[in-house]
C-alpha positions as CSV (number, residue, x, y, z in Angstrom):
1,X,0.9,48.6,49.0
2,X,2.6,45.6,47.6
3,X,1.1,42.3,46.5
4,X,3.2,39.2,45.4
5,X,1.4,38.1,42.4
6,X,2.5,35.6,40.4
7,X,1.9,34.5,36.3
8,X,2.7,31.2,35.5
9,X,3.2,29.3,31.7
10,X,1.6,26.4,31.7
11,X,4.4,23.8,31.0
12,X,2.2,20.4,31.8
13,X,2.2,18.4,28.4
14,X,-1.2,17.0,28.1
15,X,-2.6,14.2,26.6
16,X,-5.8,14.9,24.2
17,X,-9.1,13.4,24.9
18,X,-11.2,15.0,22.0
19,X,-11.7,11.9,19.7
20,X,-15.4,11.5,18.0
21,X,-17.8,9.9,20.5
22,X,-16.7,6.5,21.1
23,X,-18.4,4.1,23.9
24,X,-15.4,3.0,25.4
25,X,-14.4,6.9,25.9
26,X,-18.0,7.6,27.2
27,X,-17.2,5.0,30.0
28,X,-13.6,6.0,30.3
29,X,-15.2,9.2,31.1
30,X,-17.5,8.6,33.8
31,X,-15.0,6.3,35.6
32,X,-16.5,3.2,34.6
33,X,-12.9,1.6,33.9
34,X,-14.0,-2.1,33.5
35,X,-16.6,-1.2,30.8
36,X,-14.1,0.8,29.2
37,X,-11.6,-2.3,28.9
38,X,-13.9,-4.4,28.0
39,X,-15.2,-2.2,25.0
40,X,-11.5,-1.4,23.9
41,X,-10.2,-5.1,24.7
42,X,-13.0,-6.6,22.0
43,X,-11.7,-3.9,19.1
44,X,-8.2,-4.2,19.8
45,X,-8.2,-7.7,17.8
46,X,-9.5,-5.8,15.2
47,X,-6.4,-3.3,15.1
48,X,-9.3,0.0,15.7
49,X,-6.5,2.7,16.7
50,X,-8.9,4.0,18.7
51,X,-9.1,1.2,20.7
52,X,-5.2,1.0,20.5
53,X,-5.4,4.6,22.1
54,X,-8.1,3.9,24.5
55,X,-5.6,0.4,26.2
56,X,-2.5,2.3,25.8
57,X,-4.5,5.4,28.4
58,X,-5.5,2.6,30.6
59,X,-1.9,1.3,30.9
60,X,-0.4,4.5,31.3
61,X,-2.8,5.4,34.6
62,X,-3.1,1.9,35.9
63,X,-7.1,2.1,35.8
64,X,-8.9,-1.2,34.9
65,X,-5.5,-3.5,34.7
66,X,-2.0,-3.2,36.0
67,X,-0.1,0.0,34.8
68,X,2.1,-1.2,32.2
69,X,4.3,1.3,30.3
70,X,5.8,-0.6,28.1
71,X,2.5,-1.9,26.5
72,X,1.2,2.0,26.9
73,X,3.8,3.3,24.3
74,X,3.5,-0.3,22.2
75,X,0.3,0.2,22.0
76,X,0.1,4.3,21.8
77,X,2.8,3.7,18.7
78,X,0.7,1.6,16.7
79,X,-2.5,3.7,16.8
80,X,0.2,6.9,16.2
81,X,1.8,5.3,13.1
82,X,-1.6,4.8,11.6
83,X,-1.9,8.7,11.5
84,X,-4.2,8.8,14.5
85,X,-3.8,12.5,15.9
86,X,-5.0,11.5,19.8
87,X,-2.5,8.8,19.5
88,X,0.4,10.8,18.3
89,X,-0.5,13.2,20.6
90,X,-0.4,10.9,23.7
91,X,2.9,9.3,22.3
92,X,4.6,12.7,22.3
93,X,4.0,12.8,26.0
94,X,5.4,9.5,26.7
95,X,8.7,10.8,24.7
96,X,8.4,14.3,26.8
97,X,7.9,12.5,29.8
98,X,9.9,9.6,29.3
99,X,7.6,7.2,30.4
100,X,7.5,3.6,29.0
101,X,10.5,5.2,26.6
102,X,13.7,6.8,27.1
103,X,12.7,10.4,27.0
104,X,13.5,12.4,23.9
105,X,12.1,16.1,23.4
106,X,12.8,15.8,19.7
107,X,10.8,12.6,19.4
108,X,8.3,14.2,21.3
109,X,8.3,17.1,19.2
110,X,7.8,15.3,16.3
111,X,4.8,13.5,17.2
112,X,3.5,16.7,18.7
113,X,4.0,18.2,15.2
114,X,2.0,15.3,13.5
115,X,-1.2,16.0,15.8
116,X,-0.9,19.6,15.9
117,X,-1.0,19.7,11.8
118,X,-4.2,17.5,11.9
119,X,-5.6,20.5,13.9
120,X,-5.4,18.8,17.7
121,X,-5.7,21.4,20.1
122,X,-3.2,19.4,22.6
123,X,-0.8,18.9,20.2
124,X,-0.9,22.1,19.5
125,X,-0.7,23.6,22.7
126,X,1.9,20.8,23.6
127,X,4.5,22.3,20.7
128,X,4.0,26.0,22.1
129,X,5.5,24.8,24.9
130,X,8.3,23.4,23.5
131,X,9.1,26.1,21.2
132,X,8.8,28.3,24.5
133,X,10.8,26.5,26.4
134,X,13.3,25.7,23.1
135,X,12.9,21.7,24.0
136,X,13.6,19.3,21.7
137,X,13.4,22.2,19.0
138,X,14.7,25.7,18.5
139,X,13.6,28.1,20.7
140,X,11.1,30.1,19.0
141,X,8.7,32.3,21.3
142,X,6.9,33.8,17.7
143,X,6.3,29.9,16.8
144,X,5.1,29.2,20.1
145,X,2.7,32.5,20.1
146,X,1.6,31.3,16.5
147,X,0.8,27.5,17.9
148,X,-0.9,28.4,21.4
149,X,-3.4,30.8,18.8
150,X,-4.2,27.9,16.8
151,X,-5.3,26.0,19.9
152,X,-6.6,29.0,21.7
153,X,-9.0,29.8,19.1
154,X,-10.4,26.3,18.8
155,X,-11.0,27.0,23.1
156,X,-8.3,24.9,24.8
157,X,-8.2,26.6,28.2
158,X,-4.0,25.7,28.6
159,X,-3.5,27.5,25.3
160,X,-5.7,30.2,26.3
161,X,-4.1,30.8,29.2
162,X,-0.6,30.3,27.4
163,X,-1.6,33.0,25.0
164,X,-2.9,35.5,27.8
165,X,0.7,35.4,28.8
166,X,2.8,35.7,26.0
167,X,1.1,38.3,25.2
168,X,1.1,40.2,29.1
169,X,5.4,40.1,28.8
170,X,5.3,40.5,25.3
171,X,7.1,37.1,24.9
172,X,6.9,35.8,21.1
173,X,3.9,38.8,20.3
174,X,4.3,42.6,21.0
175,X,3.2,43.2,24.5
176,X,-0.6,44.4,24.6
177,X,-2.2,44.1,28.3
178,X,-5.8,44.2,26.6
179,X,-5.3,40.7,24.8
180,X,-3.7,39.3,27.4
181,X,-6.4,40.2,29.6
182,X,-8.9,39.1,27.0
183,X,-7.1,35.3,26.2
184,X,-7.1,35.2,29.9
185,X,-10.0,35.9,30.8
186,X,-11.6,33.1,28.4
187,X,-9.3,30.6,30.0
188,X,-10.5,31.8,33.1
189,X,-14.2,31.4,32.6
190,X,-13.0,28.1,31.7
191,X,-12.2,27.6,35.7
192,X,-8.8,27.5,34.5
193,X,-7.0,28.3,38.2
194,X,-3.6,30.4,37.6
195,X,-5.8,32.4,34.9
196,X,-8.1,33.3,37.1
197,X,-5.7,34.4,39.5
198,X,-3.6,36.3,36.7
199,X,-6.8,37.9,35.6
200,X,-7.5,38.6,39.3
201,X,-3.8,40.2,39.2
202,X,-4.1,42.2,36.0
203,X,-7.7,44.0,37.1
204,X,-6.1,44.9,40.3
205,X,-3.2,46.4,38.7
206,X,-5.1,48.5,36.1
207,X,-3.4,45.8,33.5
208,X,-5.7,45.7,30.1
209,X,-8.4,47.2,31.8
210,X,-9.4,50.5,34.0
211,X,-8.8,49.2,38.0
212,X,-11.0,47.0,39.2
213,X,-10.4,45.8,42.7
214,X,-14.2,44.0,42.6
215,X,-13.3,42.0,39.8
216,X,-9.7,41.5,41.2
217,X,-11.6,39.7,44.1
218,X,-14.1,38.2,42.5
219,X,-11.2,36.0,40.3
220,X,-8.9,35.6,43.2
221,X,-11.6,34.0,45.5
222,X,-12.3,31.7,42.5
223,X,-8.6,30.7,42.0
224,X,-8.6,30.4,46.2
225,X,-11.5,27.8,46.2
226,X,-9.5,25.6,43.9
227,X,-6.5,25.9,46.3
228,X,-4.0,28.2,44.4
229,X,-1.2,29.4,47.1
230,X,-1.0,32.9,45.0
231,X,-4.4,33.8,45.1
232,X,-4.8,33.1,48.6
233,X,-2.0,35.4,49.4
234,X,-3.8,37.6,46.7
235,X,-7.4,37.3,48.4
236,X,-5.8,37.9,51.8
237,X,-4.1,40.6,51.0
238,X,-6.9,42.9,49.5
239,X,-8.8,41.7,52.6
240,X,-5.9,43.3,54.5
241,X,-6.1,46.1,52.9
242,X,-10.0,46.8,52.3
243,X,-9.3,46.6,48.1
244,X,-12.3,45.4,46.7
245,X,-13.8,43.7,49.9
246,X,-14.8,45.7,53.4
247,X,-11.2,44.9,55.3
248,X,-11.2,41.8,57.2
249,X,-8.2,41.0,59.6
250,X,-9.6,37.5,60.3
251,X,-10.4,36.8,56.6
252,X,-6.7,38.2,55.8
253,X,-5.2,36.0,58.8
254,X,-7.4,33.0,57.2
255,X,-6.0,33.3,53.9
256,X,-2.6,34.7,54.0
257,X,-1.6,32.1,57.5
258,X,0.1,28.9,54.9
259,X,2.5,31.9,53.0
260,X,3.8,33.3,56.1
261,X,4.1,29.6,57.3
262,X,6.1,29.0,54.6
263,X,8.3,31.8,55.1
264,X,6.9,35.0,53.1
265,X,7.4,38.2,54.9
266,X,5.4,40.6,53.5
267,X,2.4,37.7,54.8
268,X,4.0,37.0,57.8
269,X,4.2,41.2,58.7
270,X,0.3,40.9,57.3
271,X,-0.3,38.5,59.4
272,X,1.1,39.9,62.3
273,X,-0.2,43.4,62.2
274,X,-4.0,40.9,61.7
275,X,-3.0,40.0,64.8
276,X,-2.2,43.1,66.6
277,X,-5.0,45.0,65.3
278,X,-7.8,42.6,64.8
279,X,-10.7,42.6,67.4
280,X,-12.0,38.9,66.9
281,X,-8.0,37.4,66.4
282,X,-6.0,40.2,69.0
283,X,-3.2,38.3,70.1
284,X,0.1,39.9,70.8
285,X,2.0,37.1,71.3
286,X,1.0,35.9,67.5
287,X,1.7,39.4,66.5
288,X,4.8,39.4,68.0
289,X,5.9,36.1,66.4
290,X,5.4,36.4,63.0
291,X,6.4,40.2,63.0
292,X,9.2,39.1,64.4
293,X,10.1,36.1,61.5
294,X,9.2,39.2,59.3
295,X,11.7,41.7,60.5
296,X,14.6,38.9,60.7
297,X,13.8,38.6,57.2
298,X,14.4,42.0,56.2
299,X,11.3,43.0,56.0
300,X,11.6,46.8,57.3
301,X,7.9,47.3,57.5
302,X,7.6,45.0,60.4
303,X,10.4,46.5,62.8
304,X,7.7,49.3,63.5
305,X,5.0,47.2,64.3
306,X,7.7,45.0,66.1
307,X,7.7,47.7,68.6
308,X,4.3,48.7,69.0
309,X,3.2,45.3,69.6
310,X,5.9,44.9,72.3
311,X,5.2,47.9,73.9
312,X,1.9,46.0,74.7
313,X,2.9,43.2,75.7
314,X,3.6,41.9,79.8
315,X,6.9,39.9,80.6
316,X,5.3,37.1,80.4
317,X,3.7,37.5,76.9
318,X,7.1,38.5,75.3
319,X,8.7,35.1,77.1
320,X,6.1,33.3,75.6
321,X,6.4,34.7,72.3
322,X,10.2,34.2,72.8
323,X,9.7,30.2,73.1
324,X,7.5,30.0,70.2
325,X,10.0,31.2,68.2
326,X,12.1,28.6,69.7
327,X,10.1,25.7,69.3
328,X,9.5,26.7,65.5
329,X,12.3,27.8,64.4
């Protein structure tokens, strides 16, 4: 049996939102953008950097004026300069993104490094990933393990996950498949999506943990519901296969359909032996088709099937199946 799963570092640089409870973060929070504005609008005379923060997030998203970059980073800088972690933390994204700025990892990295010394979990994470991906500073994979801890351990789900993963390839930490299915697993609970589905791959793989295909579904279906293309492929293939879950060809089908549309051909032979062999979904021109687009691939599982399903199959059917192809491509 093969599955294509897939582990991911989380390369997004976030902006923090931890500050001390502030009203015009409350209503940023619930949506309530106006409220927000006004709140931050009033303090802003009074140079709060809070409130410097707080405009220079509205500017950046657009919500509650007219995006304005520019006037994001002028304001983001001033609340930053005062020594204002959130700020800093925000302005090294503008630099790593180059947005309102001209981008510059090393600018970015330095305002990162300001944060992540006052203890900001962002920041923190934020720096790993530079030091990963050696951006805008050395590349350092033990510096990034040691800043993705610090973040980690104060529950940052990224970092977590970030940390499940170094230490699953044994990147920047020696490799031990118990912490990384332990960091993972807390970013995960979390509902943090790709380690959910990385947990989901490391329980089916024995990884960390005795085999467990239950709990190899169970994380999958979860990482599924919020959309992830890997766990669907995932989900659908332990259906296929009866791993975890009674086998389901229509459930398989359901699930593995958008990879073999997008050209995988280990899900499109899946798909079309779901086809062949499924009592509620039979249909042999289906299985035909996407064996077919499986075996053109390479895939030397499907020429087998190929046949059987053909062997099936009218005139008529196989003509049909022959102008799908056509009209698809």
């Amino acid at each position: 049996m093969r599955h294509t799963f897939l582990l991911f570092l989380a390369c997004a640089l976030v902006a923090a939102c931890s500050t001390p409870p502030d009203p015009g973060l409350e209503a940023y929070e619930k949506g309530d953008y106006a409220a927000a504005l006004g709140i931050w609008q009033e303090r802003l005379a009074a140079g709060e950097a809070v409130a410097q923060w707080g405009m220079a997030r509205l500017y950046a998203e657009g919500n509650g004026v007219e995006r304005n970059d520019s006037e994001a980073v002028r304001l983001a800088t001033l609340a930053a300069e005062t020594g204002y972690a959130e700020a800093q933390d925000l302005l090294g994204g503008f630099y790593a993104r180059g947005q309102g700025v001209e981008q510059s990892l090393e600018q970015a990295g330095v305002w990162f490094r300001k944060a992540a010394w006052q203890d900001l979990p962002t920041a923190q994470n934020n720096l790993g990933v530079l030091y990963s991906r050696g951006q805008g500073v050395p590349a350092d994979p033990a510096e990034a393990v040691s800043w993705y801890r610090k973040a980690a351990q104060q529950g940052l789900d990224r970092a977590q996950f970030n940390l499940g993963v170094a230490y699953a390839f044994g990147r920047g930490v020696g490799r031990d498949d118990a912490e990384g299915l332990r960091w993972l697993r807390k970013a995960a609970e979390q509902g943090h999506v790709m380690a959910q589905s990385n947990l989901g791959m490391m329980y089916a793989n024995g990884l960390g943990a005795p085999r467990d295909d239950a709990e190899a579904v169970k994380w999958n279906r979860l990482a599924a519901d919020q959309g992830l293309h890997a766990a669907k492929v995932n989900l659908g293939s332990m259906y296929f296969d009866g791993r975890g879950v009674e086998r389901d060809l229509q459930k398989a089908i359901e699930y593995l359909l958008p990879a073999a549309q997008d050209g995988v051909p280990e899900a499109q032979y899946r798909v079309g032996v779901s086809f062949l062999e499924s009592d509620e979904e039979r249909d042999l021109v289906q299985a035909f088709y996407w064996l077919g687009r499986s075996a053109a691939q390479g895939y030397q599982d499907a020429v087998p099937k190929l046949d059987e399903a053909r062997d099936q199959m009218t005139p008529e059917q196989i003509e049909e199946a022959v102008r799908l192809a056509a009209a698809k491509g």
